[in-house]
C-alpha positions in Angstrom: -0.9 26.6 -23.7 3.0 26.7 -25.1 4.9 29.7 -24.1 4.8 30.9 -27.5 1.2 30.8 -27.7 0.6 32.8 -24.4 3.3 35.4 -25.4 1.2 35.9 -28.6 -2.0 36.3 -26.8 -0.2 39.1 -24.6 1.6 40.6 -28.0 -1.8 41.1 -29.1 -3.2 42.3 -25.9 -0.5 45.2 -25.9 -0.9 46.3 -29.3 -5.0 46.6 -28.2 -4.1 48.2 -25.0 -1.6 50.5 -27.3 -4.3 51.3 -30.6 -7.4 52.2 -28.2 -5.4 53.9 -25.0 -4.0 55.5 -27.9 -6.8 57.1 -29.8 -8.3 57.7 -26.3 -5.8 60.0 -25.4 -5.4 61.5 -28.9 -9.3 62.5 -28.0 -8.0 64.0 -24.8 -5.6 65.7 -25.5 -7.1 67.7 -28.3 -10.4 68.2 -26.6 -7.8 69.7 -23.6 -6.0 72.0 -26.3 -9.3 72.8 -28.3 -11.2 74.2 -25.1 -7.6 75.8 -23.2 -5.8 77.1 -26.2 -8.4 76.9 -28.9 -11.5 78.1 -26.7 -14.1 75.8 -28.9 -11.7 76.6 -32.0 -11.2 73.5 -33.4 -15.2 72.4 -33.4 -15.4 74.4 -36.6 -13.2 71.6 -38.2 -16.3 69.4 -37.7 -19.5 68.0 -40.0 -20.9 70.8 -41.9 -24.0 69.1 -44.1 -24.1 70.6 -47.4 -20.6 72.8 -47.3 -17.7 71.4 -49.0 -15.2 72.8 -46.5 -17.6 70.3 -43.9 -16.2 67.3 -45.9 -13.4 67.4 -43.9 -15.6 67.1 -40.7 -15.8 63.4 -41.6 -11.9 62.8 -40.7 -11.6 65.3 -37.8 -15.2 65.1 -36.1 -15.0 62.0 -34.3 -12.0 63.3 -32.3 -13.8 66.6 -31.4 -16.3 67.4 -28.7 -18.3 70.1 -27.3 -16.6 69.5 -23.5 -15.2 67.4 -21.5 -18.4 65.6 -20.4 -19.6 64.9 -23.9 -16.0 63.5 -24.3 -16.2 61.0 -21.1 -19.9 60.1 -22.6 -18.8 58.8 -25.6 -14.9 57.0 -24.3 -16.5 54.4 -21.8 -18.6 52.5 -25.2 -15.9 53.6 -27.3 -13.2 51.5 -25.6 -15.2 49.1 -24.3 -17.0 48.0 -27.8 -14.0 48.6 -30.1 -12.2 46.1 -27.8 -15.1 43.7 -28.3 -14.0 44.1 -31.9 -10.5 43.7 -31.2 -11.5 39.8 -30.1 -12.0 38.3 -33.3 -9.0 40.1 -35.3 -7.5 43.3 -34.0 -7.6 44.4 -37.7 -11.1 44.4 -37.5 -10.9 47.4 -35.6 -9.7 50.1 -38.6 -11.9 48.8 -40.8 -15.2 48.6 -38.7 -13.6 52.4 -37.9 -13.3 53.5 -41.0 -16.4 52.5 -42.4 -18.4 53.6 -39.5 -16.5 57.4 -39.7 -17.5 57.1 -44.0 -21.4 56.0 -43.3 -21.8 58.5 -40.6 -20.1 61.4 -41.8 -21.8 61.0 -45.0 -25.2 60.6 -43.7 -24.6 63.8 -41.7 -23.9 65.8 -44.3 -26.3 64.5 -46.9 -28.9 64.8 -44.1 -28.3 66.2 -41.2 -30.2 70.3 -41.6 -27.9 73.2 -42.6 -26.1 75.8 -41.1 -25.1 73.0 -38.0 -21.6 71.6 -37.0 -21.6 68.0 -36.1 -18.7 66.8 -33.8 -18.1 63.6 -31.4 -17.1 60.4 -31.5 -20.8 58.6 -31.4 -21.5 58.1 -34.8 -18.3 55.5 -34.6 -19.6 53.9 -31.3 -22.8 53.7 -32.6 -21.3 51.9 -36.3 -19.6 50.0 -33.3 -22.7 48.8 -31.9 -24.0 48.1 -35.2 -21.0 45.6 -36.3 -21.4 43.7 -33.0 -25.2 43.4 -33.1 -25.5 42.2 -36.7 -22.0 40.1 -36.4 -23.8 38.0 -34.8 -26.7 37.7 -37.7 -24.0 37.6 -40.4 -21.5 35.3 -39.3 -24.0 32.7 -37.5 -21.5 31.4 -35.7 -22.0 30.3 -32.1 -19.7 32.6 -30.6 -20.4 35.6 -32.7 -23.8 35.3 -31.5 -23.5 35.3 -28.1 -21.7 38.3 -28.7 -24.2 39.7 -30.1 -26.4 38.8 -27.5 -24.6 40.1 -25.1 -23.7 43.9 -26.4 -27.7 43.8 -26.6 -28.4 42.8 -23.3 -25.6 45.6 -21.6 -25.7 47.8 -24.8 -29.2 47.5 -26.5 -30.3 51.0 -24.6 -28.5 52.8 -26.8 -30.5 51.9 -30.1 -33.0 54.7 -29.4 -30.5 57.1 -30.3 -30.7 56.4 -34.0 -34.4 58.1 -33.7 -34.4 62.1 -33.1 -35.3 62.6 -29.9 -33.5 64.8 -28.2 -31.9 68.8 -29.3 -28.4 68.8 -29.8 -27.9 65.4 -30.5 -26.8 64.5 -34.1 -29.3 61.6 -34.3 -28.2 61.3 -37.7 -24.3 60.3 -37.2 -25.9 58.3 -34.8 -28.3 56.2 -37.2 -25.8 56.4 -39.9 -23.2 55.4 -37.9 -25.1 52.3 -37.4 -25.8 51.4 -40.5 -22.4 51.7 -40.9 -21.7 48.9 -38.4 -24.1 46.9 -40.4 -22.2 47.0 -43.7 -18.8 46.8 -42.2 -20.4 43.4 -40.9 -21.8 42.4 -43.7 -18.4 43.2 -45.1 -16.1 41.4 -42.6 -17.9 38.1 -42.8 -17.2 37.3 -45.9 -14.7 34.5 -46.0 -10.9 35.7 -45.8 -9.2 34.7 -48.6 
């Protein structure tokens, strides 16, 4: 490997470190300010289905939570499967993101019941775990299904979260959020041009 080519690889490296450590600590630090300064305040800026004013939910929920444990819940699949983005083009990242915030907030608040405020970053790890799962299907290449194979094998679990199962739990940013991931990989393996 020329010198060249390995500081490349560690430029890269960086600006992943940077982008997810990043938006990590963006979540931190508000969920700190939101539940010190705010006391829960800022929640209201999340998903309300059927209120225009909840529109906005679909830019700000993902970087709210109900507590600091619901926080840590969703940062350990959040880093560790937007990274698994990251490998193929860091790029990839912001636009599996976007897409994934779009599909889920949308589904939430076309479907999600009334009078509810839907906040966390889960419907983007679960569009995250779509894109990787059906990366694989879509891009049929060797590598891309191994991947795939693989955030099934340590990630698969998490699938039963698109069903509603449990109170409290927005199943539906969930689900959405996944068929989010589906698009944006449908989407992304499309030849570059």
């Amino acid at each position: 490997m020329s010198r060249d080519n390995a500081r490349g690889i560690i430029n890269e490296l960086k600006a992943q470190v940077l982008i997810l450590g990043g938006t990590v600590a963006l979540m931190w630090i508000m969920e700190f300010f939101d539940l010190i300064v705010f006391r829960g305040g800022l929640n209201y800026f999340g998903i309300v289905p059927g209120s225009a004013i909840g529109l906005r939910g679909i830019l700000f929920a993902p970087f709210l939570h109900g507590d600091f444990v619901h926080l840590a819940a969703n940062t350990i699949p959040f880093v560790t499967l937007g990274w698994l983005i990251m490998l193929r083009e860091t790029s990839d990242f912001f636009i599996v993101t976007a897409i994934s915030m779009l599909v889920s907030g949308l589904g939430v608040w076309l479907f999600a019941p009334p009078n509810s405020i839907h906040i966390g970053a889960s419907g983007v790890v679960f569009g995250y775990l779509g894109y990787l799962l059906f990366r694989g299907y879509f891009q049929r290449s060797p590598g891309s299904i191994l991947l795939s194979l693989i955030v099934l094998l340590i990630y698969g679990g998490m699938i039963w979260g698109v069903l509603p199962n449990q109170m409290g739990i927005s199943w539906q940013g969930h689900l959405f959020g996944f068929v989010g991931g589906a698009i944006a990989a449908r989407l992304l393996s499309q030849p570059k041009r």
